[in-house]
Backbone as a ProteinNet text record, in pm:
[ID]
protein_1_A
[PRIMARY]
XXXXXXXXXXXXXXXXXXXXXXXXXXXXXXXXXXXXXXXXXXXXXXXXXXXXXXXXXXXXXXXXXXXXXXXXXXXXXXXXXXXXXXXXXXXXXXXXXXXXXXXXXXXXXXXXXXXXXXXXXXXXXXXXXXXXXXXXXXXXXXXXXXXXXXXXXXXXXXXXXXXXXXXXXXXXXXXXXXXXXXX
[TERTIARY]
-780.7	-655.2	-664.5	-576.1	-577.8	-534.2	-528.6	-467.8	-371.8	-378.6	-283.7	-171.8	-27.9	83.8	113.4	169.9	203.6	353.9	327	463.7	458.4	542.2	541.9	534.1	560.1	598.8	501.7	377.9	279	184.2	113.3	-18.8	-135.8	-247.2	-382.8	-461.8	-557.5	-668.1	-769.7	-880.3	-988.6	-1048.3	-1010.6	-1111.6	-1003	-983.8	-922.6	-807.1	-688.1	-522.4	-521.6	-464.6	-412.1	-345.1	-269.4	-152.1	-271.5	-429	-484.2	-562.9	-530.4	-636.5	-586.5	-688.1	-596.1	-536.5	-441.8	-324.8	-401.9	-479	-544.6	-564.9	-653.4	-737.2	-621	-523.2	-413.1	-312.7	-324.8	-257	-312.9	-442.2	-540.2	-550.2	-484.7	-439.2	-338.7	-258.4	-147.9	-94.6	29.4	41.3	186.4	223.3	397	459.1	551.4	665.5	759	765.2	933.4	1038.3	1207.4	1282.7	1421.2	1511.3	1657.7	1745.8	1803	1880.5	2053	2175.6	2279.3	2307.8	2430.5	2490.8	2481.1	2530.6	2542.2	2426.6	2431.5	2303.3	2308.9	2472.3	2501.2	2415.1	2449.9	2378.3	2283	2221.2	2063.6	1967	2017.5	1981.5	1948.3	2095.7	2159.3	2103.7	2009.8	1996.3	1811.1	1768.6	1618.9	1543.9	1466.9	1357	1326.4	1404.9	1350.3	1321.1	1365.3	1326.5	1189.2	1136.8	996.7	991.5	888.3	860.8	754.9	687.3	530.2	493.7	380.7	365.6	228.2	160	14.7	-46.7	-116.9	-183	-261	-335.4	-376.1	-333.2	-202.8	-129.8	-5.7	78.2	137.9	303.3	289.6	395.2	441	576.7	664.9	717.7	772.7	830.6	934.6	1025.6	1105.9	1172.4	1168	1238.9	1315.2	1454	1519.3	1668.7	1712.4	1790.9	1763.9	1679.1	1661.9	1671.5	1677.5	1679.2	1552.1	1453.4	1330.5	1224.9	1160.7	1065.2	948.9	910	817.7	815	987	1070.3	1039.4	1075.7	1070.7	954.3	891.3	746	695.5	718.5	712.9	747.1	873.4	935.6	894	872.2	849.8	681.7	598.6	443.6	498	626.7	591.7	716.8	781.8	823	741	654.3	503.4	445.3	452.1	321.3	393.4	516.2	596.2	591.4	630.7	647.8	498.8	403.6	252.4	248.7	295.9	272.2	333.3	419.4	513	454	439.4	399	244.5	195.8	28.9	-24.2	-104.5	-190.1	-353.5	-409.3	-537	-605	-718.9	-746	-845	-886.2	-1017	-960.9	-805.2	-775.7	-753.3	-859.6	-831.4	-724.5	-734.9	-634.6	-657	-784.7	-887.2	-887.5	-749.3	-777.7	-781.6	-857.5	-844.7	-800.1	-661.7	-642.2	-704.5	-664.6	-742.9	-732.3	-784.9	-840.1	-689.1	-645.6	-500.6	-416.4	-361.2	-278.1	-282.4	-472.5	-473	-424.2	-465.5	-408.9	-245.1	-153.2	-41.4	30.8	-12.3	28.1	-4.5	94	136.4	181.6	70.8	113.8	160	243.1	306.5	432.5	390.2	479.3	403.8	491.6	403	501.1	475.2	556.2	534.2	604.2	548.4	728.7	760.9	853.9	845.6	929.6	927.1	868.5	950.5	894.4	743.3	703	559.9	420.5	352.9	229	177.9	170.1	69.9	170.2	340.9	401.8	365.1	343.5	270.5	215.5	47.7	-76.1	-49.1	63.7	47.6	165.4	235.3	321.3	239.1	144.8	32.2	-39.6	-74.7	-161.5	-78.4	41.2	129.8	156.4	177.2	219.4	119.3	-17	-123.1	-169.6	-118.3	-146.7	-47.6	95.4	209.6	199.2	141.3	88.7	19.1	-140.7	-215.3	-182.1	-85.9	-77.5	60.1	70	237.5	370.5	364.5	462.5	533.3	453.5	507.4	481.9	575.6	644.4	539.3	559.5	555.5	362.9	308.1	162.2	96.3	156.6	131	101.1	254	254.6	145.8	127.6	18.7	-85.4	-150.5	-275.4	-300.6	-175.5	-172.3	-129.2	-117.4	-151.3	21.5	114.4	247.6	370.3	466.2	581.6	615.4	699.8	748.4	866.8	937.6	1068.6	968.8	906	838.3	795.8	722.7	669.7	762.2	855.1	976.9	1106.8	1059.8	1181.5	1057.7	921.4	820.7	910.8	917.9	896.2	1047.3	1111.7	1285.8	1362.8	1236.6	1248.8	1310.1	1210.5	1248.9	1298	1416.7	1478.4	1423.1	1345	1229.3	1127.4	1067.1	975.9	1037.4	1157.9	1217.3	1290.2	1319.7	1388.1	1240.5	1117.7	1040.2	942.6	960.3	949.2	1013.9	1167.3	1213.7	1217.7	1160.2	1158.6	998.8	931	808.3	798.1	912.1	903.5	972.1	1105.9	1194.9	1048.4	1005	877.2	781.7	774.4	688.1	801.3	931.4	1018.9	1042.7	1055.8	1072.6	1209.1	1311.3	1432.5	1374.1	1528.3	1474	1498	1474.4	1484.8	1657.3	1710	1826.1	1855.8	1947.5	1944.1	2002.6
1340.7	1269.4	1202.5	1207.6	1129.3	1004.7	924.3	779.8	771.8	626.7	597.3	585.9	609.1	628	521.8	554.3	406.6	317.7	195.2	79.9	4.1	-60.7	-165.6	-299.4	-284.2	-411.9	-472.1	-381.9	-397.6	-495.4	-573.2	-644.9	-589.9	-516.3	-498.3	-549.8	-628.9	-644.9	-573.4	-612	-580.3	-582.9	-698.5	-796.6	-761.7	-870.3	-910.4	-909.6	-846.8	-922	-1087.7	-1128.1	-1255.5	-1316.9	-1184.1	-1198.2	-1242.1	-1190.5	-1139.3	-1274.8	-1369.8	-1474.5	-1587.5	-1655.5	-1791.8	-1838	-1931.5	-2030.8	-2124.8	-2202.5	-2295.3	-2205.9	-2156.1	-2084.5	-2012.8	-1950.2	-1894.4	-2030.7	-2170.2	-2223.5	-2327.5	-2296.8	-2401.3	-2291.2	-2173.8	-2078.8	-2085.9	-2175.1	-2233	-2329.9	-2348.1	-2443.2	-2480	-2616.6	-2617	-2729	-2729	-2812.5	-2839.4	-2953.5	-3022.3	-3030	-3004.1	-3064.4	-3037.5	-3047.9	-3030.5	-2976.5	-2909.9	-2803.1	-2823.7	-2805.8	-2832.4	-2675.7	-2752.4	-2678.7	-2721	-2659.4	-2689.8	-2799	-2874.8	-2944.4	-3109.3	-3101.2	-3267.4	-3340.9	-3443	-3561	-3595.8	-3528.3	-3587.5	-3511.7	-3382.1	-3241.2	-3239.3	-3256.1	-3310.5	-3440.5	-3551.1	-3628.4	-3665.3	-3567.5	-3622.8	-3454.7	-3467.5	-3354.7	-3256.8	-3185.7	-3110.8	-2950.5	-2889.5	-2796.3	-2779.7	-2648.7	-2653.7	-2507	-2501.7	-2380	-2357.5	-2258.1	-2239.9	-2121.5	-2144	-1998.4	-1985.5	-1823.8	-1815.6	-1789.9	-1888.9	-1888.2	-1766.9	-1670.2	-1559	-1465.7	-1439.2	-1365.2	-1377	-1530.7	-1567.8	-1533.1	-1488.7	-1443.1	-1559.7	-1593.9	-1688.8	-1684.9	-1817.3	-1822	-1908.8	-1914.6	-2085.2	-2107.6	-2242.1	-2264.3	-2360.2	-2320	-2450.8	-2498.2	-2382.6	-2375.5	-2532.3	-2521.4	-2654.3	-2794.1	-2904.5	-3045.5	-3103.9	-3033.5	-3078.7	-3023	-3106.8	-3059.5	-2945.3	-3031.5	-2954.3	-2821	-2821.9	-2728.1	-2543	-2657	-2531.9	-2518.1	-2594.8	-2536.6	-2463.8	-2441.6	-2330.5	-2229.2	-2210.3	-2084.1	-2021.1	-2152	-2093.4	-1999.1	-2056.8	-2028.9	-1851.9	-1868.1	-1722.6	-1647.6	-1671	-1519	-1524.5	-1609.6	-1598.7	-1461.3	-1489.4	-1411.8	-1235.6	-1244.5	-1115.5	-1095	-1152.1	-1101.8	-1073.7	-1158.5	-1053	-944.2	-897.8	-793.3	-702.1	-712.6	-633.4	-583.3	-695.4	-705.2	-663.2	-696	-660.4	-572.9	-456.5	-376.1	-413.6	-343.7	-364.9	-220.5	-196.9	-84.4	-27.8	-122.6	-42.3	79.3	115.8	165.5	308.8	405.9	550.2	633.7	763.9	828.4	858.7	837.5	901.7	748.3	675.8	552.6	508	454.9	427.9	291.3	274.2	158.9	58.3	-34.8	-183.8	-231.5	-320.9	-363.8	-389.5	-505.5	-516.7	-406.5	-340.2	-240.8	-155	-150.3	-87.7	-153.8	-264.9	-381.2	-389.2	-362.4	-335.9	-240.7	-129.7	-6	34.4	99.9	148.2	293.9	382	529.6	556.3	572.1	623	509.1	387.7	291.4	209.3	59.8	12.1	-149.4	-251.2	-310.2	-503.2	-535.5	-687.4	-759.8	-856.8	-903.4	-956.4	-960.5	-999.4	-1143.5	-1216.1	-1380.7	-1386.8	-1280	-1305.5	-1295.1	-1378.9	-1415.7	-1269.7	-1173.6	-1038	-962.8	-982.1	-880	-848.3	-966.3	-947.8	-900.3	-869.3	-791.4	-661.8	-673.2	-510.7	-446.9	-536.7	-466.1	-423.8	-511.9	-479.7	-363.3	-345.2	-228.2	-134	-119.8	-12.1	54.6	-93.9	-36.5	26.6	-17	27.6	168.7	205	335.8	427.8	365.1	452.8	471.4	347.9	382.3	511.1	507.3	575.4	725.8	713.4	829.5	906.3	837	856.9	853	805.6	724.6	825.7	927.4	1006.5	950.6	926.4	835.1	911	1061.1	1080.1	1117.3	1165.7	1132.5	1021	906.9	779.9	740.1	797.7	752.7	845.6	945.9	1038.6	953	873.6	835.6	715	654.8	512.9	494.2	660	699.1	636.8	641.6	609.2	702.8	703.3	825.6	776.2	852.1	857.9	734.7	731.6	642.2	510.5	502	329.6	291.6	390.1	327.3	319.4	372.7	307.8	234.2	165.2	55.1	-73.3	-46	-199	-194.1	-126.8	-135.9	-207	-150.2	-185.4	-337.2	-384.9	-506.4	-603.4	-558.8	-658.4	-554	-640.3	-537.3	-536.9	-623.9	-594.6	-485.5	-511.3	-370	-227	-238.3	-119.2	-81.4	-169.1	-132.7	-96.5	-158.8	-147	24.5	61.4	188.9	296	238.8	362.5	386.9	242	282.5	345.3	331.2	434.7	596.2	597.3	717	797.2	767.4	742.5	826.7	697.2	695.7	778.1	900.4	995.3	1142.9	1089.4	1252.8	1252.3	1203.7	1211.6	1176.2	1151.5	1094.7	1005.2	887.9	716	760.8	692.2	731.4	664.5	742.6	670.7	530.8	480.7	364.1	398.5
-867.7	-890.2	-1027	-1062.7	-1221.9	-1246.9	-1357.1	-1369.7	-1297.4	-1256.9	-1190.3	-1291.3	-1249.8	-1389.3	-1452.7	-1583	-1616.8	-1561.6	-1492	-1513.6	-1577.9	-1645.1	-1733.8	-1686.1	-1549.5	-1500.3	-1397.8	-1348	-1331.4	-1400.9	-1326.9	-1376	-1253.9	-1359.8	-1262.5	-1252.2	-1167.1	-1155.2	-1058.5	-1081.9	-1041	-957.6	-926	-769.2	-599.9	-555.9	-418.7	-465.4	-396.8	-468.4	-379.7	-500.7	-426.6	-314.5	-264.6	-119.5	-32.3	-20.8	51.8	99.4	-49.4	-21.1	138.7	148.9	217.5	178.4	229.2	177.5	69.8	128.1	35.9	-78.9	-90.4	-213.1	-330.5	-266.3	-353.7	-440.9	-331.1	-391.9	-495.1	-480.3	-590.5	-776.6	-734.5	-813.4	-864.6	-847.5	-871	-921	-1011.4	-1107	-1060.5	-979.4	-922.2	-996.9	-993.4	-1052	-972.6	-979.5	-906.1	-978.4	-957.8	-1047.3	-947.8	-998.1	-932.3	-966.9	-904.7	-912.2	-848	-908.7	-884.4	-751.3	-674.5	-606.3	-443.8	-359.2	-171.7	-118.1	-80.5	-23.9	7.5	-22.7	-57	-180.6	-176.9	-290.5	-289.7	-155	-158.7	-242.3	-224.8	-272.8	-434.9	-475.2	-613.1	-736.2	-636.2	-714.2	-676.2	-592.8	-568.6	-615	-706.5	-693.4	-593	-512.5	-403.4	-463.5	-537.9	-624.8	-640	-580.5	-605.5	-673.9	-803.2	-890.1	-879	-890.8	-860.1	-982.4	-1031.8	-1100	-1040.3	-1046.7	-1024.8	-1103.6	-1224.8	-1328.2	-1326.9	-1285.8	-1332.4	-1376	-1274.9	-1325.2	-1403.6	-1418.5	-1442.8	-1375.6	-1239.9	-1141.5	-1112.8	-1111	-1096.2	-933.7	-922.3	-757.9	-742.4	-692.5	-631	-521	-475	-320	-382.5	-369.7	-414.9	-327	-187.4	-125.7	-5.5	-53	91	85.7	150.7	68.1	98.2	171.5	172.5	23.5	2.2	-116.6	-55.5	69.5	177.8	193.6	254	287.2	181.5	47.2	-73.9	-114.4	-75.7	-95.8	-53.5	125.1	179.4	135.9	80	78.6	-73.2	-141	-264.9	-293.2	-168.9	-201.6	-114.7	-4.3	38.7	-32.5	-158.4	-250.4	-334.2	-334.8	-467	-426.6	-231.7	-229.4	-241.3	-230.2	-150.7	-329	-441.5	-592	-631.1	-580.6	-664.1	-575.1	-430.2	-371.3	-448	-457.7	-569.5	-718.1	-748.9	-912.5	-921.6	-876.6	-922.2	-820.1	-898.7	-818.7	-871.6	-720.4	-741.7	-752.1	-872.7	-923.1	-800.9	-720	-616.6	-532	-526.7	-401.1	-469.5	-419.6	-446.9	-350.3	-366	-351.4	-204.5	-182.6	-31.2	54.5	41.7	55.9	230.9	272.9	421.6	461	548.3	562.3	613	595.5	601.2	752.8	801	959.9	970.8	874.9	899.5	955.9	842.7	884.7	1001.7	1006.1	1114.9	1276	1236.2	1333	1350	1283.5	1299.5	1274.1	1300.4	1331.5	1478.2	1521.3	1638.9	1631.7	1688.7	1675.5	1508.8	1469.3	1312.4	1276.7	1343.7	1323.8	1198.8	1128.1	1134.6	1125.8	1196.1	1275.1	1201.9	1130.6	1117.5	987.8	1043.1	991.4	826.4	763.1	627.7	591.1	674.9	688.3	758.7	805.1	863.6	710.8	725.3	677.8	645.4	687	700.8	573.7	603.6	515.3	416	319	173.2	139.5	229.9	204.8	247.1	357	396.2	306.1	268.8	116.2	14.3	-21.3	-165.5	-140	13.9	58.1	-13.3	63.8	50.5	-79.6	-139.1	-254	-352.4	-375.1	-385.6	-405.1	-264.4	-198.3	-302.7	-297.2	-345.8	-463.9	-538.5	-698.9	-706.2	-663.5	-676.9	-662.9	-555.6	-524.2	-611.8	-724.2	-807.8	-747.5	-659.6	-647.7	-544.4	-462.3	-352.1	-207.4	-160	-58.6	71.8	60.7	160.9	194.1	57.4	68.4	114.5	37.4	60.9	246.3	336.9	420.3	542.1	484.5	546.9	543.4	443.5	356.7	455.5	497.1	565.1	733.9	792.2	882.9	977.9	888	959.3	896	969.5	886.1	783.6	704.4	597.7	601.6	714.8	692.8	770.4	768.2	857.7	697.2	629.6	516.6	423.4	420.6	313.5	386.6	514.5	594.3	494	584.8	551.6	374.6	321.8	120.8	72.7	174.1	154.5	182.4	314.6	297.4	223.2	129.4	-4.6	-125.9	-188.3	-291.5	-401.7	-437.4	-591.9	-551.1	-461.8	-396.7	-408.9	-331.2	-364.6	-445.1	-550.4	-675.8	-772.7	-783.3	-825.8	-792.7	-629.4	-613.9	-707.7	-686.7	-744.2	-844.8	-940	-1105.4	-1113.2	-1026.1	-1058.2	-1029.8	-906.8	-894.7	-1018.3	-1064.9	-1183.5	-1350.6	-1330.5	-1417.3	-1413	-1319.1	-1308.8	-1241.1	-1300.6	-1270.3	-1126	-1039.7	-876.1	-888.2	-844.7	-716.5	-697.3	-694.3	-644.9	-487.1	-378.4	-270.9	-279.2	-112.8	-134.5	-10	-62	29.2	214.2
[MASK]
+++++++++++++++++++++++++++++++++++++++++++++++++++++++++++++++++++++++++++++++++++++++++++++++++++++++++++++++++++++++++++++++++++++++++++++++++++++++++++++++++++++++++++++++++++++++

């Protein structure tokens, strides 16, 4: 198998992806900001800091929760599109083409399913898996989903999820002459 292809919009590393780490450890990786943001939320919203920004200094992947009037609140949400945008955004170079899935995935897969909600904790890593896989493998949907031991349409529902994932699919497939998939 040859290089993995080029995206532009990719960042690689080397080591562990970050989705993968613990909460703590990813967020000591992290650099956040408070501030405020106009619009729905009443005056409390409007005039107190609840706006939370996060970036992840290694990679420099950006995040924000700012729909809520809790600071807490957006902090939550902001540490989990951190984690769903490096799943997206960064691949990790260890995963060959002969790649065997991870305890995880294997853990949530069911027959040629593979089964776990967007808002759940696991989505992230098993997005990075995925996507991983789909790199390596240039960006063919349906190798990929052979490789990861689930059908073809389970592994592009998990990817569709989220619309940067799958807008980001289809500019790779795009990027190596394939058809974007269709919606």
């Amino acid at each position: 198998m040859s290089e993995i292809p080029p995206a532009s919009d990719f960042i690689f590393i080397t080591g562990r992806h970050p989705v993968s780490l613990e909460e703590e450890k990813l967020v000591r990786e992290c650099e956040f900001k408070s501030g405020r943001v106009s619009g729905p939320g009443g005056q409390h919203r409007n005039r107190v800091e609840t706006a939370v920004f996060v970036t992840h200094i290694p990679t420099q992947v950006e995040a924000q929760g700012t729909e809520r009037r809790s600071q807490i609140e957006n902090r939550r949400v902001a540490i989990r599109r951190l984690r769903i945008r490096l799943a997206v955004r960064v691949r990790t170079t260890k995963v060959a083409a002969e790649h065997q899935p991870s305890a995880l995935w294997q853990s949530r897969r069911r027959d040629r399913k593979i089964q776990v909600s967007i808002d759940h904790w696991d989505y992230a890593i098993l997005l990075a898996e995925a996507l991983d896989v789909v790199t390596v493998l240039h960006f063919d949907v349906s190798e990929a989903a052979t490789a990861l031991g689930v059908s073809m349409s389970q592994l592009t529902r998990l990817i569709r999820q989220d619309k940067l994932a799958a807008a980001q699919l289809n500019a790779g497939r795009k990027s190596v002459g394939l058809r974007p998939l269709r919606d």
